[in-house]
C-alpha positions in Angstrom: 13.9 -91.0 -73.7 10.7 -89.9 -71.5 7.3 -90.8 -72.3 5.6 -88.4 -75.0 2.3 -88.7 -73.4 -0.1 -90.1 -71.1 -2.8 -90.0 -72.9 -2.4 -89.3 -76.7 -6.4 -88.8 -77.1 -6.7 -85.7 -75.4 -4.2 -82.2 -75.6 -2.2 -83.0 -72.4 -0.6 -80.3 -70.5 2.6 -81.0 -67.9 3.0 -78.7 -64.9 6.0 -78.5 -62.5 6.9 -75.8 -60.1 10.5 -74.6 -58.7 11.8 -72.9 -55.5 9.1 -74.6 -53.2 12.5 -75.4 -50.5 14.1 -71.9 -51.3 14.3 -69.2 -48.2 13.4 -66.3 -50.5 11.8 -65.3 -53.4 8.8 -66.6 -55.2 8.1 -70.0 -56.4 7.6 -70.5 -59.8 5.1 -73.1 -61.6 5.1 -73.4 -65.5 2.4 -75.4 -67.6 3.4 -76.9 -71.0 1.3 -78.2 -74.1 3.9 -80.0 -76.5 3.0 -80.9 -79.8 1.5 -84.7 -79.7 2.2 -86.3 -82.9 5.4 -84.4 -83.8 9.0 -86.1 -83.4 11.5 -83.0 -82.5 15.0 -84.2 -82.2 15.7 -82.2 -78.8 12.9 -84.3 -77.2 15.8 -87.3 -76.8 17.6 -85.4 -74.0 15.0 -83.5 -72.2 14.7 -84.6 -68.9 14.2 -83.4 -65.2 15.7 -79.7 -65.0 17.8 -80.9 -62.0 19.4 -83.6 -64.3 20.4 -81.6 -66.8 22.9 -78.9 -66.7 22.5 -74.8 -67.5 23.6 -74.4 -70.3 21.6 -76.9 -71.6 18.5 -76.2 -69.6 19.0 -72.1 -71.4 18.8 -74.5 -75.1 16.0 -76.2 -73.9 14.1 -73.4 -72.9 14.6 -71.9 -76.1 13.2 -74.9 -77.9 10.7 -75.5 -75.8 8.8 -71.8 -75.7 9.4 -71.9 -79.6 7.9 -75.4 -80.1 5.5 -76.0 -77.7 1.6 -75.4 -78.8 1.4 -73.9 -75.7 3.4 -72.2 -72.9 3.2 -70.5 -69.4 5.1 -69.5 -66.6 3.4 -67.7 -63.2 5.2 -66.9 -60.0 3.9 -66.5 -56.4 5.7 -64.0 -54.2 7.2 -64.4 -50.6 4.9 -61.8 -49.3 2.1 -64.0 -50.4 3.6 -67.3 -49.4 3.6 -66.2 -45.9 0.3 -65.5 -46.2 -1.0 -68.9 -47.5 1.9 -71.1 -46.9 4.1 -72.5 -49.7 2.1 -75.5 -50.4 -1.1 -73.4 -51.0 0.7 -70.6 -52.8 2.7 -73.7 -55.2 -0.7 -74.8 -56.3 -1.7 -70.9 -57.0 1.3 -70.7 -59.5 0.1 -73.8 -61.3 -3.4 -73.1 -62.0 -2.5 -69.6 -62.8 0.1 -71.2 -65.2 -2.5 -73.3 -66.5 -5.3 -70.4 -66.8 -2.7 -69.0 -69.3 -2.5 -71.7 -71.6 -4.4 -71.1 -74.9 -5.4 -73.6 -76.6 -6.9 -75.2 -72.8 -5.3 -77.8 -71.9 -8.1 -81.1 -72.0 -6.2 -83.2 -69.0 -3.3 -81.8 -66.8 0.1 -84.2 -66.1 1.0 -82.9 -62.5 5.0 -83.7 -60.6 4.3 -84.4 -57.1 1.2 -86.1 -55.3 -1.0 -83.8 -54.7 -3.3 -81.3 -56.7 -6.4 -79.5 -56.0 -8.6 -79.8 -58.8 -8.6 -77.3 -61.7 -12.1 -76.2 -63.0 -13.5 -79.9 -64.1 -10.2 -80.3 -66.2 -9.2 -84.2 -65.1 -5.6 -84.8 -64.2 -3.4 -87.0 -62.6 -0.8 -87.1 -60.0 2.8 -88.1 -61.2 5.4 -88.7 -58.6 9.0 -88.0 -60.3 7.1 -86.9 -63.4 9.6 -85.2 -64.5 11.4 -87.8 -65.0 9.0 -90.2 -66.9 6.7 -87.4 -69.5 8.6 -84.9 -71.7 5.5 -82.6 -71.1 6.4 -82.2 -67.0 10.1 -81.8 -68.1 9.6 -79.4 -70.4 7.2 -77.7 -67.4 10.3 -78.5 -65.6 12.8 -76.9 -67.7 10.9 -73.4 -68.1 10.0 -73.2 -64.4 13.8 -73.2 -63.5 15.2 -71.4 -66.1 12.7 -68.6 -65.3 12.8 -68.5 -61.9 17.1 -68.7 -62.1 16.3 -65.4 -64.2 14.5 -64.0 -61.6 16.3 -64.5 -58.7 19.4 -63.5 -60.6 17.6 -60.0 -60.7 17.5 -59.8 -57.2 21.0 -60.5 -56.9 21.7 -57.1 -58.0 19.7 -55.7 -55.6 21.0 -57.6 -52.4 24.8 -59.1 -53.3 25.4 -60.3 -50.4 23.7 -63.1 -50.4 24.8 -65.0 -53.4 21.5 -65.5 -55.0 23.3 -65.7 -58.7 24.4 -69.1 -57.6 22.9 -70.1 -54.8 19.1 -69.1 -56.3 18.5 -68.9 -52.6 18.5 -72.5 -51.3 19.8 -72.9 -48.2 23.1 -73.0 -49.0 25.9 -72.5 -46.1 26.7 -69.4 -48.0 23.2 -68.2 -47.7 22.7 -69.1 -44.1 26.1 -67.4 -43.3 25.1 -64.4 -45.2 21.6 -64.1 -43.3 23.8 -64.4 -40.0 25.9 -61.5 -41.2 23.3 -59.2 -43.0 19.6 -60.1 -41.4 16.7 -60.9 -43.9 15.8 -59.0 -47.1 12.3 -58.0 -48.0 12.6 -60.8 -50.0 13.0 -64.0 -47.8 10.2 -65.9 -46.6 9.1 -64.9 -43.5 7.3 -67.9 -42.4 10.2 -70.1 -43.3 12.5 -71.4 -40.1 16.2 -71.6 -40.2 17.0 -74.3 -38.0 20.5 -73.5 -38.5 20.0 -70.0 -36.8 17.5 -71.0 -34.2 15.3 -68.2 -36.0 12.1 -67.7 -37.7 12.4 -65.4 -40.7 9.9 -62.3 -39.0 
């Protein structure tokens, strides 16, 4: 079982993003507040989203949104990602996922190794957090499941390229589709695809 907390003196707040490495659509950051003192049976298999598999990432989510003290989920577009590059626009979705969270979150448990301060709230860096605090799981977990949602939406609007399963990674299918069909409104423009010798413009 992961960690419950970093620090159990404060109201601790994980954050994880998804589709940072995707060729389209937005990425997604989610910010979670779990309850610090209570024991929830589901908390023994959370884990990392990309450990775990759908159907049980759909039952998590459902715990998670109806347990947690406090939720959020916020999504930067590929029009905007272009603009300020994914890195930039990854740490956009997480502080507006944590500007959402009510109660405020008193310290911030980030996945990665880097973070540009929010506000004067003190937090800390977690390489492979998601994989060592329930809290950046759970982030984890909703980030996913959401954006899965979302791009699953688009499908219906552009078939062709398989974003129902692929959820627009660079998957051969996807690569072989963009040789085929060009680039929706929808991919990153600013991404490269080595594989085509093109820039997405």
């Amino acid at each position: 079982m992961l960690e419950l907390s970093y620090n159990v003196e404060v109201l601790e707040a994980g954050v994880d993003e998804a589709g940072r490495g995707c060729l389209a659509g937005p990425v997604f950051a989610a910010a979670v507040i779990l309850p610090p003192k209570l024991k929830l049976d589901w908390y023994e298999v959370l884990n990392d989203s990309k450990k775990l598999p759908g159907t049980l990432r759909e039952k998590l989510r459902q715990l998670i949104e109806r347990d947690a003290l406090a939720w959020s989920v916020a999504m930067i577009a590929a029009d905007e990602i272009d603009r300020i590059n994914i890195l930039n626009a990854t740490f956009k979705a997480m502080h507006d996922a944590i500007s959402m969270l009510d109660p405020e979150p008193e310290f911030l448990l980030i996945d990665g190794n880097r973070f540009p301060k929010y506000h004067q709230t003190p937090h800390r860096c977690m390489v492979k957090g998601d994989g060592t605090y329930l809290s950046i799981a759970a982030a984890s977990v909703l980030a996913k499941t959401h954006r899965d949602d979302y791009m699953k939406v688009l499908h219906q609007e552009f078939p062709q390229y398989a974003w129902d399963r692929n959820k627009a990674y660079g998957t051969e299918t996807h690569v072989q589709a963009i040789r085929t069909y060009g680039y929706s409104p929808h991919h990153r423009r600013s991404f490269q695809l080595k594989e085509l010798q093109l820039s997405l413009f």
